[in-house]
Backbone as CSV, one residue per row, in Angstrom:
resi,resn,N_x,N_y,N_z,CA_x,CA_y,CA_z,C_x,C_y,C_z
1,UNK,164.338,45.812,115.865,165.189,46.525,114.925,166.348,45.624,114.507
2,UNK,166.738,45.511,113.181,168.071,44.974,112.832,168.913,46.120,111.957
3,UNK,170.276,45.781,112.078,171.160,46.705,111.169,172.010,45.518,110.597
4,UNK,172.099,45.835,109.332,172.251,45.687,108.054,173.499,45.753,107.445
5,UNK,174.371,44.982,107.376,176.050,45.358,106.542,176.321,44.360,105.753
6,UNK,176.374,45.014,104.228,176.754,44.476,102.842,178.078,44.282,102.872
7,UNK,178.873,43.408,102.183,179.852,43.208,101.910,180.377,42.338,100.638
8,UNK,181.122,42.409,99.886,181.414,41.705,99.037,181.338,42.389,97.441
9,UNK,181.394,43.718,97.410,181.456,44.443,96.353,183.021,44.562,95.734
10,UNK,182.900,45.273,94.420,184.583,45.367,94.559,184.444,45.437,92.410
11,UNK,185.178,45.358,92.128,186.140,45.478,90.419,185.529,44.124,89.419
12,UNK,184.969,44.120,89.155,184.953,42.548,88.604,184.621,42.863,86.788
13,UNK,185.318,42.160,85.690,185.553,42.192,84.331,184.373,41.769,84.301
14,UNK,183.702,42.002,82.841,182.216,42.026,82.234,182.306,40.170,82.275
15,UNK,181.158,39.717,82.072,181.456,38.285,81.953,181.508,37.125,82.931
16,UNK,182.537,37.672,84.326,182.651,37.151,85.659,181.427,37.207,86.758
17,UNK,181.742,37.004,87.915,181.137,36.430,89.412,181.252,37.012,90.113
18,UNK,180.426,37.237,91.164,180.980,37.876,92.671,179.379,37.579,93.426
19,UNK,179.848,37.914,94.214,178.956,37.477,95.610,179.129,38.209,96.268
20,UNK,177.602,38.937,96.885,177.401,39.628,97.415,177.065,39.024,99.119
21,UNK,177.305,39.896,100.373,176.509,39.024,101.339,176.074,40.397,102.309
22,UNK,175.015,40.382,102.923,174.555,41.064,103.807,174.028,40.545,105.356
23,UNK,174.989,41.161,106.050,174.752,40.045,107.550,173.727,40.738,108.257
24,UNK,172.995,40.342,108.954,172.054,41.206,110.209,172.442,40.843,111.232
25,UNK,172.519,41.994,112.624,172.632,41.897,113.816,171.242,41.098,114.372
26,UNK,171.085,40.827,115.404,170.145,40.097,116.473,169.904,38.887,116.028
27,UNK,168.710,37.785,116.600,168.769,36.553,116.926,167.515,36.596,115.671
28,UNK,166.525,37.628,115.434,165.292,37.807,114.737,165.337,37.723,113.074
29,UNK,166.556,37.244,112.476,166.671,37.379,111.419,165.468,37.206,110.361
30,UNK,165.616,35.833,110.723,164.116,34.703,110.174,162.918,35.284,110.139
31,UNK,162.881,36.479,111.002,161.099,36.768,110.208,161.073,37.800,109.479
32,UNK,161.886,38.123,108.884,162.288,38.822,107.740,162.554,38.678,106.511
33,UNK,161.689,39.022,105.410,162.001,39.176,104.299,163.055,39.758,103.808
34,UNK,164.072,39.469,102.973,165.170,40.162,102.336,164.715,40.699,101.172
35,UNK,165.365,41.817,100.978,165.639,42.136,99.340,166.895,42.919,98.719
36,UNK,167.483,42.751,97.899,168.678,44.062,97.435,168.084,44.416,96.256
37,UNK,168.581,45.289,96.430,168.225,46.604,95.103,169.408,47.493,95.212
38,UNK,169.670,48.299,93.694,171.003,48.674,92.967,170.467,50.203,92.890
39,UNK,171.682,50.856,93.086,171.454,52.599,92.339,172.640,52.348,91.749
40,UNK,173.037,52.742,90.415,173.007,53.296,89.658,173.867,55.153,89.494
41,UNK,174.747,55.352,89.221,174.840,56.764,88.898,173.979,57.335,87.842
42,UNK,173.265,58.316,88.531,172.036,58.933,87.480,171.085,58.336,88.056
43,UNK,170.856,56.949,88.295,169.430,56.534,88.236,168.774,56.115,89.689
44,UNK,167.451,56.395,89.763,166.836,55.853,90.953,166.861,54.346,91.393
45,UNK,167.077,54.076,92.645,167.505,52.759,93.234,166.109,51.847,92.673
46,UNK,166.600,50.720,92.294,165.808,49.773,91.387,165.964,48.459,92.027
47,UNK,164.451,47.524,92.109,164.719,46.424,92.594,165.392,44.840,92.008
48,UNK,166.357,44.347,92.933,167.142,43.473,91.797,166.312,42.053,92.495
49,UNK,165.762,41.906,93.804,165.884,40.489,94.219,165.245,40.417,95.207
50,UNK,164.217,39.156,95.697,163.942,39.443,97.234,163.748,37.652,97.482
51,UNK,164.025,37.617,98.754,163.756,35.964,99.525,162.344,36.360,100.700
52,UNK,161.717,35.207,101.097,161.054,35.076,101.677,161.470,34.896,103.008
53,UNK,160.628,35.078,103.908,161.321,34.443,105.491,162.426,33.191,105.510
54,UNK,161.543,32.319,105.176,162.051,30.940,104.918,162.757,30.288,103.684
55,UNK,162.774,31.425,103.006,164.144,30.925,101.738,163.442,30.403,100.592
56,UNK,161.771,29.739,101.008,160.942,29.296,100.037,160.676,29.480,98.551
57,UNK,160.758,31.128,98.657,160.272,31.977,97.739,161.432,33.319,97.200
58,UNK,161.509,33.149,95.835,162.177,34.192,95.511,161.837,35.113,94.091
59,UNK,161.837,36.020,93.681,161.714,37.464,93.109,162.831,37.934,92.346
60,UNK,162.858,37.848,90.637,163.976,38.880,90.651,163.333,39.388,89.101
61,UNK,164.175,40.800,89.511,163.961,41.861,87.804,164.222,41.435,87.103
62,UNK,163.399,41.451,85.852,163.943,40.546,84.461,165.522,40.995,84.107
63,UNK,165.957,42.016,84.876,167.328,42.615,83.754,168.413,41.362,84.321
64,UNK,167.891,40.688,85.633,168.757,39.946,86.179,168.622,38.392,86.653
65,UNK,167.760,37.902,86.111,166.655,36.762,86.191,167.481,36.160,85.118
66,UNK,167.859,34.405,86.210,168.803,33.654,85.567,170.187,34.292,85.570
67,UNK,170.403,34.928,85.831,172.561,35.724,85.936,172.574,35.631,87.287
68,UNK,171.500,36.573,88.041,171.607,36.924,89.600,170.635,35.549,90.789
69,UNK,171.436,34.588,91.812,170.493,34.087,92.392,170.749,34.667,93.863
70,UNK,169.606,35.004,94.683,169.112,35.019,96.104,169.119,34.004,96.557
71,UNK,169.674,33.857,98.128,169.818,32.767,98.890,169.645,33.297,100.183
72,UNK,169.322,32.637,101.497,169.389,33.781,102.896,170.174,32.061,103.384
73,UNK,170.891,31.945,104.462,171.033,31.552,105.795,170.843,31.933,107.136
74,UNK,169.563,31.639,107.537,169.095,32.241,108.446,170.073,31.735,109.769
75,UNK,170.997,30.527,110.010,171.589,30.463,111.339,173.013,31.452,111.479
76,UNK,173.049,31.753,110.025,174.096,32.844,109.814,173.861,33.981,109.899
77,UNK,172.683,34.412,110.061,171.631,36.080,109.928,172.069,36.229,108.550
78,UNK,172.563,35.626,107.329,173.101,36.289,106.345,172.058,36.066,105.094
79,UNK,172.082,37.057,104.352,171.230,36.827,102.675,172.702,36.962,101.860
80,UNK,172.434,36.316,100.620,173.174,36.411,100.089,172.906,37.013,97.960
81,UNK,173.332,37.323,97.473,173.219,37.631,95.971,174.698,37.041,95.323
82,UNK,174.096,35.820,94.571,175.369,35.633,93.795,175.157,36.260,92.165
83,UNK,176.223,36.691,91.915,176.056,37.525,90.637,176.978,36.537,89.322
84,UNK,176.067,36.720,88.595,177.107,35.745,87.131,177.015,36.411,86.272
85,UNK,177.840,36.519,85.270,177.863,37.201,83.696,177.324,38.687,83.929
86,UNK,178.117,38.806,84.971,178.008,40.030,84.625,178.237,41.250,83.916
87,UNK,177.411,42.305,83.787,177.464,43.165,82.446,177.775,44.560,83.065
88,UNK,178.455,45.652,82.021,178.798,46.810,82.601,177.828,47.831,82.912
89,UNK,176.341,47.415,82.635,175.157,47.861,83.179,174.261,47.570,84.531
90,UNK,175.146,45.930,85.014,175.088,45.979,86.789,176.049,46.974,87.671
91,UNK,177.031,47.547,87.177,177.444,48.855,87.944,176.514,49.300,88.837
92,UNK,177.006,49.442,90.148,175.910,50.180,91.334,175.978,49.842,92.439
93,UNK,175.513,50.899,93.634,175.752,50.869,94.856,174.366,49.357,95.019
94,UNK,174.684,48.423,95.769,173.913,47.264,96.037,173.922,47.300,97.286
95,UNK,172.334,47.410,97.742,171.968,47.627,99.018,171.288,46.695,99.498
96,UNK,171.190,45.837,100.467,169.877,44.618,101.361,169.200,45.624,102.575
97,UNK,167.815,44.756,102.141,167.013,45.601,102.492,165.746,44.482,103.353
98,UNK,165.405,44.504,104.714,164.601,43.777,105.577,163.170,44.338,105.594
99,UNK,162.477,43.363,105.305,160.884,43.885,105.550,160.581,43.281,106.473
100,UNK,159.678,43.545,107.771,159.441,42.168,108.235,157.851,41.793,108.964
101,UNK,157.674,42.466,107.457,155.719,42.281,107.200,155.585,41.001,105.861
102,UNK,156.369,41.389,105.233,156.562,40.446,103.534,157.034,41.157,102.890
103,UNK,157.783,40.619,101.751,158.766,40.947,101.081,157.852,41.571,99.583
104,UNK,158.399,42.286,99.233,158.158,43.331,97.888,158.762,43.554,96.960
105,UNK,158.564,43.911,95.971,159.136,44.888,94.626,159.653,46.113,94.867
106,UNK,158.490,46.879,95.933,158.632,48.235,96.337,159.552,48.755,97.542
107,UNK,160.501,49.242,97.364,161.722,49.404,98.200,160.822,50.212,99.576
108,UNK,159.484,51.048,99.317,159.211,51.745,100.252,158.814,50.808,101.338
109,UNK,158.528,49.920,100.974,157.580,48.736,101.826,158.897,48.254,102.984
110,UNK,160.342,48.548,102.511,161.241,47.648,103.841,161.563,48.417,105.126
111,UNK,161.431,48.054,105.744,162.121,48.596,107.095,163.564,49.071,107.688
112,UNK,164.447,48.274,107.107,165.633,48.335,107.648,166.803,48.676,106.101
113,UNK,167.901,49.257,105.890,168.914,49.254,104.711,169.684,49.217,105.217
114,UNK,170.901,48.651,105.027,172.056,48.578,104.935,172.776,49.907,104.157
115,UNK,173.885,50.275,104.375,174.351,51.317,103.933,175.177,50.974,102.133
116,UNK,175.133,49.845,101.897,175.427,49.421,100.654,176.844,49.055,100.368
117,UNK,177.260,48.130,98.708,178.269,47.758,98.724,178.482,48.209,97.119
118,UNK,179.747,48.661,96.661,179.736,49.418,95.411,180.068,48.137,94.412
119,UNK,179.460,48.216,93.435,180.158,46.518,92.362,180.253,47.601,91.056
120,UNK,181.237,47.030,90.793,181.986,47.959,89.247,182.484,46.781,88.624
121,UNK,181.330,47.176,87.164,182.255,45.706,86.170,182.639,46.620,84.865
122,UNK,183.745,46.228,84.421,184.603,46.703,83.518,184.029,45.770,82.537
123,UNK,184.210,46.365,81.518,184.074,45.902,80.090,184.962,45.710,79.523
């Protein structure tokens, strides 16, 4: 089992940066797939991003492909989402999410969530 804590949400103007990071407890990080995915007020939680065990391989939704990059440090237990240009339509609770069969599109497929980090961009 791992548990999951996002951090790095917060106010940021349309246009700007922020960085997201999600740490995991235990030593097992590494055989875990990451992913974050966004809700939205109104809307069902949607997938933004996922890394592979080994950092090899990465996944992201066209709405955020090229703005948003995935990164993990596994001696850190940490994944990370750096966010660029961002728009007042990334608004949303941003959650990381551990699979640790392989990583997916489909949020049902992960094992573990984090309780999430809120990002609000002003226009």
């Amino acid at each position: 089992q791992v548990h999951l804590v996002e951090s790095g949400g917060g106010l940021v103007q349309a246009g700007g940066s922020l960085t997201l990071s999600c740490i995991a407890s235990g030593r097992a990080f590494n055989v875990f797939a990451m992913g974050w995915f966004r809700q939205a007020p109104g809307k069902a939680r949607e997938f933004v991003a996922l890394i592979s065990r080994t950092g090899d391989s990465t996944v992201y939704a066209d709405s955020v492909k090229g703005r948003f990059t995935i990164n993990r440090d596994n001696a850190k237990n940490t994944v990370y989402l750096r966010m660029t240009t961002l728009k007042p339509e990334d608004t949303a609770v941003y959650y990381c999410a551990a699979d640790r069969t392989y990583a997916s599109r489909n949020q049902n497929a992960y094992d573990f969530w984090g309780q999430g980090t809120q990002v609000t961009v002003s226009s």
